[in-house]
PATI-58232 format. One line per 4 residues: number of its first residue (from 1); for each residue x, y, z of C-alpha. Coordinates in pm, whole numbers, plus 32768, in hexadecimal, padded with zeros to 4 digits. Example, Ala and Ser with C-alpha at 12.3 -4.5 7.8 and 13.67 -1.06 7.14 Angstrom:
REM PATI-58232
1	84CE/7E3E/830C | 8557/7F96/82CA $
REM end
This chain:
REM PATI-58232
1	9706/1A3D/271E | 95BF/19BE/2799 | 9636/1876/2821 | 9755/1915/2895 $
5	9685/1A0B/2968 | 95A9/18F2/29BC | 96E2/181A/2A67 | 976E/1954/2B17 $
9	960F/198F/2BB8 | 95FD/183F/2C42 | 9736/189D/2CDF | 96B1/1A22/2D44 $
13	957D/1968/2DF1 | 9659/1948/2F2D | 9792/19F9/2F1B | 9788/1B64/2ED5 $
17	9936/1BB1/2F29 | 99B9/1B79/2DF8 | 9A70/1C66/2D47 | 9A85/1CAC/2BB1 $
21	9BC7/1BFE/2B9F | 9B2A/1AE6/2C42 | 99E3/1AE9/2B95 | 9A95/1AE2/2A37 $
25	9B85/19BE/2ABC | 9A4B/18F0/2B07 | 997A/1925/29BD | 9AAE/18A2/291F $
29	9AAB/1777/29DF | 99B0/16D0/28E8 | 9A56/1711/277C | 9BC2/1693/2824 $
33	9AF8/1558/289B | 9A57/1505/279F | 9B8F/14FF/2694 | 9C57/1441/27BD $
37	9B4F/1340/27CE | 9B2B/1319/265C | 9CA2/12A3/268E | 9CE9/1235/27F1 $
41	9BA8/11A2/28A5 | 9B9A/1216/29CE | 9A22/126F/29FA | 992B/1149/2977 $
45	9884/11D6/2874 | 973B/11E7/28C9 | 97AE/12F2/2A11 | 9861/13D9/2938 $
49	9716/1470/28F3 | 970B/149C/2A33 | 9847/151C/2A98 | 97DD/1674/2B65 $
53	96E6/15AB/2C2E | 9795/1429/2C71 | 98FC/14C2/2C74 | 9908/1609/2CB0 $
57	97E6/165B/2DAE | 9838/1525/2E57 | 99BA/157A/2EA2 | 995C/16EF/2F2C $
61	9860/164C/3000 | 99AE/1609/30C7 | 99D4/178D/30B8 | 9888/17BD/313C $
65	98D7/1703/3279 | 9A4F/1758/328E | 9B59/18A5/3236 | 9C9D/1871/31D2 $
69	9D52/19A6/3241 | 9E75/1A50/31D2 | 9FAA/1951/31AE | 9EAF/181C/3211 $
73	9F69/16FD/315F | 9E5B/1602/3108 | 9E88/1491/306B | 9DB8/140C/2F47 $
77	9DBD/1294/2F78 | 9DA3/11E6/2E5D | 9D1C/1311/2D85 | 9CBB/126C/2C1E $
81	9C59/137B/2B02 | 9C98/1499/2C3E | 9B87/1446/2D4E | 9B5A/14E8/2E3B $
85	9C98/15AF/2E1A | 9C6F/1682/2CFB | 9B1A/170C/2D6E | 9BA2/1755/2EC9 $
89	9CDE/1812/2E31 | 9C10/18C8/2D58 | 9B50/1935/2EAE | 9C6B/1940/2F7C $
93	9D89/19E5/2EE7 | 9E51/1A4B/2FEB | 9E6D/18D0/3069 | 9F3E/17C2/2FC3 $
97	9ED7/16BF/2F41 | 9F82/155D/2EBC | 9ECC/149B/2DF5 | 9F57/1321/2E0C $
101	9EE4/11F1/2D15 | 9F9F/10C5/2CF2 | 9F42/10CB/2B50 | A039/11A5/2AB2 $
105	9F30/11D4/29A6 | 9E11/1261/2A65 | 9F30/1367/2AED | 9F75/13D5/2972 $
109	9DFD/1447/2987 | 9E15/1512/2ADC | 9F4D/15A7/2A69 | 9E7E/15F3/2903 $
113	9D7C/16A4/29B9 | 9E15/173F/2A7B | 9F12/1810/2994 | 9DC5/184A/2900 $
117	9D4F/191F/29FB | 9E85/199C/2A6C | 9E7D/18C9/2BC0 | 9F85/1920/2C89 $
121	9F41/189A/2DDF | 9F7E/172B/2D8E | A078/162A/2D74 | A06B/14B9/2CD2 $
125	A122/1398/2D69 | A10F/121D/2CA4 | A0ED/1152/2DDE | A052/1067/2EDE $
129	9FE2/1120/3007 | A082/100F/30C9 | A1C4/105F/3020 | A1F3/11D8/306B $
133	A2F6/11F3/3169 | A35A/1361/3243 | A234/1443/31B4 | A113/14A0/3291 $
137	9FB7/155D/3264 | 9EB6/15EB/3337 | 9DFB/150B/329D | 9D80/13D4/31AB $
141	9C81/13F2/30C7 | 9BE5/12F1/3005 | 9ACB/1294/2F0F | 9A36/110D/2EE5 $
145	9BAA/105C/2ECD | 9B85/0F66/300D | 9AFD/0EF0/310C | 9AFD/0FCE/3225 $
149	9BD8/0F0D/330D | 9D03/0F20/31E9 | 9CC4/1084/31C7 | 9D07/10BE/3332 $
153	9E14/0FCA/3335 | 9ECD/106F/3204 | 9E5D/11F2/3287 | 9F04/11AF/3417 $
157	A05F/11D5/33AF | A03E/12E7/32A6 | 9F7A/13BF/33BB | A05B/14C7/346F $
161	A04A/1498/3619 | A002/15A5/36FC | 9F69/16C5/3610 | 9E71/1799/36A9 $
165	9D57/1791/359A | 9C7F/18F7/35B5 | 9AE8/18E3/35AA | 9A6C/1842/3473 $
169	9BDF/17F0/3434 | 9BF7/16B4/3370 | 9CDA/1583/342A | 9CF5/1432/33F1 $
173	9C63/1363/3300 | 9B03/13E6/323B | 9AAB/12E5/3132 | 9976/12DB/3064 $
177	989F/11A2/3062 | 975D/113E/2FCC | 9657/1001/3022 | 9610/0F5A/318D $
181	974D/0F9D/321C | 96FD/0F0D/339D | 97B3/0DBA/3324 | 98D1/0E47/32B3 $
185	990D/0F3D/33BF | 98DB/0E23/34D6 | 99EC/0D74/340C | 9AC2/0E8D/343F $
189	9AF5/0EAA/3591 | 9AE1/1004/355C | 99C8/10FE/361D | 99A3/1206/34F6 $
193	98F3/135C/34F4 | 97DF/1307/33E8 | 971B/1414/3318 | 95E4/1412/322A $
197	9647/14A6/30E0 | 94FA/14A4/3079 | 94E3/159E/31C8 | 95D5/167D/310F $
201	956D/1689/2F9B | 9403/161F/2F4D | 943C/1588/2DDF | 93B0/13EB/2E03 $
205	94EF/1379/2D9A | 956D/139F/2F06 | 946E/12F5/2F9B | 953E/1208/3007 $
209	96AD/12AD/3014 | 9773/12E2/3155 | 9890/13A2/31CE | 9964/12E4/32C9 $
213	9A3F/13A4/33A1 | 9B46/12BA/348F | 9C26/137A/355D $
REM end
C-alpha cells in the first residue's frame, strides 16, 4: 500500500484531474507490469522499478503540454509494452487511442493490461506504420523508436489534412526524445517545436528528455 501510494504521488505531484476510476486504473499499472514482464520483456529490468517515473510520468508529460479532447483519435507509433498510449488513455478517456507495434508479442501485453484496468478507449493493430493504409489521426505519437526524420516520414500520411486543432489541441507528430538531439534534428529536415521535460517535471531523470512537436 505504501509503495503503491508512493507511485501514485509521483504522479499527484503535477496532475491533480484525475478521477477515482482513474486513480485505481493507474495504481494497477505496476502489479499488471510486473507479471507481464516476468513473461514478455518489454521493460528492461532494471526500469521496472521505475515504472511511475521513466514510463508513466514521462508519457503524461505529453498531457502536460497537449489535450486530447473528446473524439481526438491519436496514433501510438510503435508503442512497445503501451508507451505512451496507455498513460494518455488512462488521462484522456474520451479520446481514442490506437496503439500500433509491429511485434505481435508486445501487443499481447497492451491488450493484458489493459483488460486489466478495464481500458476501453484503445485499439491494437500488428503493423508497420508504413503499412497502414485509409486510417487517419489528429495525431502521431511516439516514444524513442527512430530517428526523427522516419518518424515524420512514417507520421505525414497517417495525419488527417485540414482539421482545425483548438488551443492546446494536440496535431501532428509529438515524440519523446532523450540525449543531444541538435544532430539528429538537422538530419531531419524537420523545424520541430522542442520542450524541456525537465521544465515540466523536476525529477533528474529528465534532465535530458525532450518533447518534439512537428506539425
Amino acid at each position: 500500500m505504501e509503495k503503491a501510494a508512493q507511485n501514485l504521488g509521483l504522479i499527484l505531484r503535477y496532475f491533480d484531474e484525475f478521477n477515482e476510476k482513474q486513480l485505481q486504473q493507474l495504481a494497477a499499472l505496476a502489479e499488471l507490469y510486473q507479471e507481464w514482464n516476468s513473461k514478455i520483456n518489454v521493460i528492461s529490468r532494471k526500469d521496472i522499478d521505475g515504472l511511475y517515473e521513466k514510463h508513466v510520468l514521462h508519457s503524461l508529460s505529453i498531457a502536460a503540454v497537449f489535450d486530447c479532447g473528446a473524439g481526438t483519435e491519436i496514433f501510438d507509433l510503435g508503442t512497445g509494452g503501451g508507451f505512451p498510449g496507455i498513460p494518455l488513455a488512462i488521462f484522456f478517456p474520451e479520446a481514442k487511442f490506437v496503439l500500433a507495434d509491429s511485434i505481435g508479442k508486445k501487443l499481447k501485453v497492451v491488450e493484458a493490461v489493459a483488460a486489466g484496468i478495464g481500458l476501453t478507449n484503445i485499439e491494437t493493430i500488428h503493423s508497420r506504420a508504413e503499412d497502414i493504409k485509409n486510417r487517419k489521426f489528429d495525431a502521431v505519437v511516439s516514444r524513442a523508436v527512430a530517428p526523427l526524420g522516419d518518424l515524420w516520414r512514417w507520421s505525414k500520411p497517417l495525419l488527417k489534412k485540414g482539421v482545425r486543432i483548438p488551443e492546446r489541441g494536440i496535431s501532428g507528430l509529438v515524440c519523446l526524445k532523450g540525449g543531444d538531439l541538435a544532430q539528429e534534428i538537422a538530419d531531419s529536415r524537420c523545424r520541430p517545436r522542442v520542450i524541456g521535460i525537465h521544465d515540466l517535471f523536476s525529477e533528474e531523470f529528465f534532465t535530458d528528455k525532450y518533447l518534439l512537436h512537428v506539425y
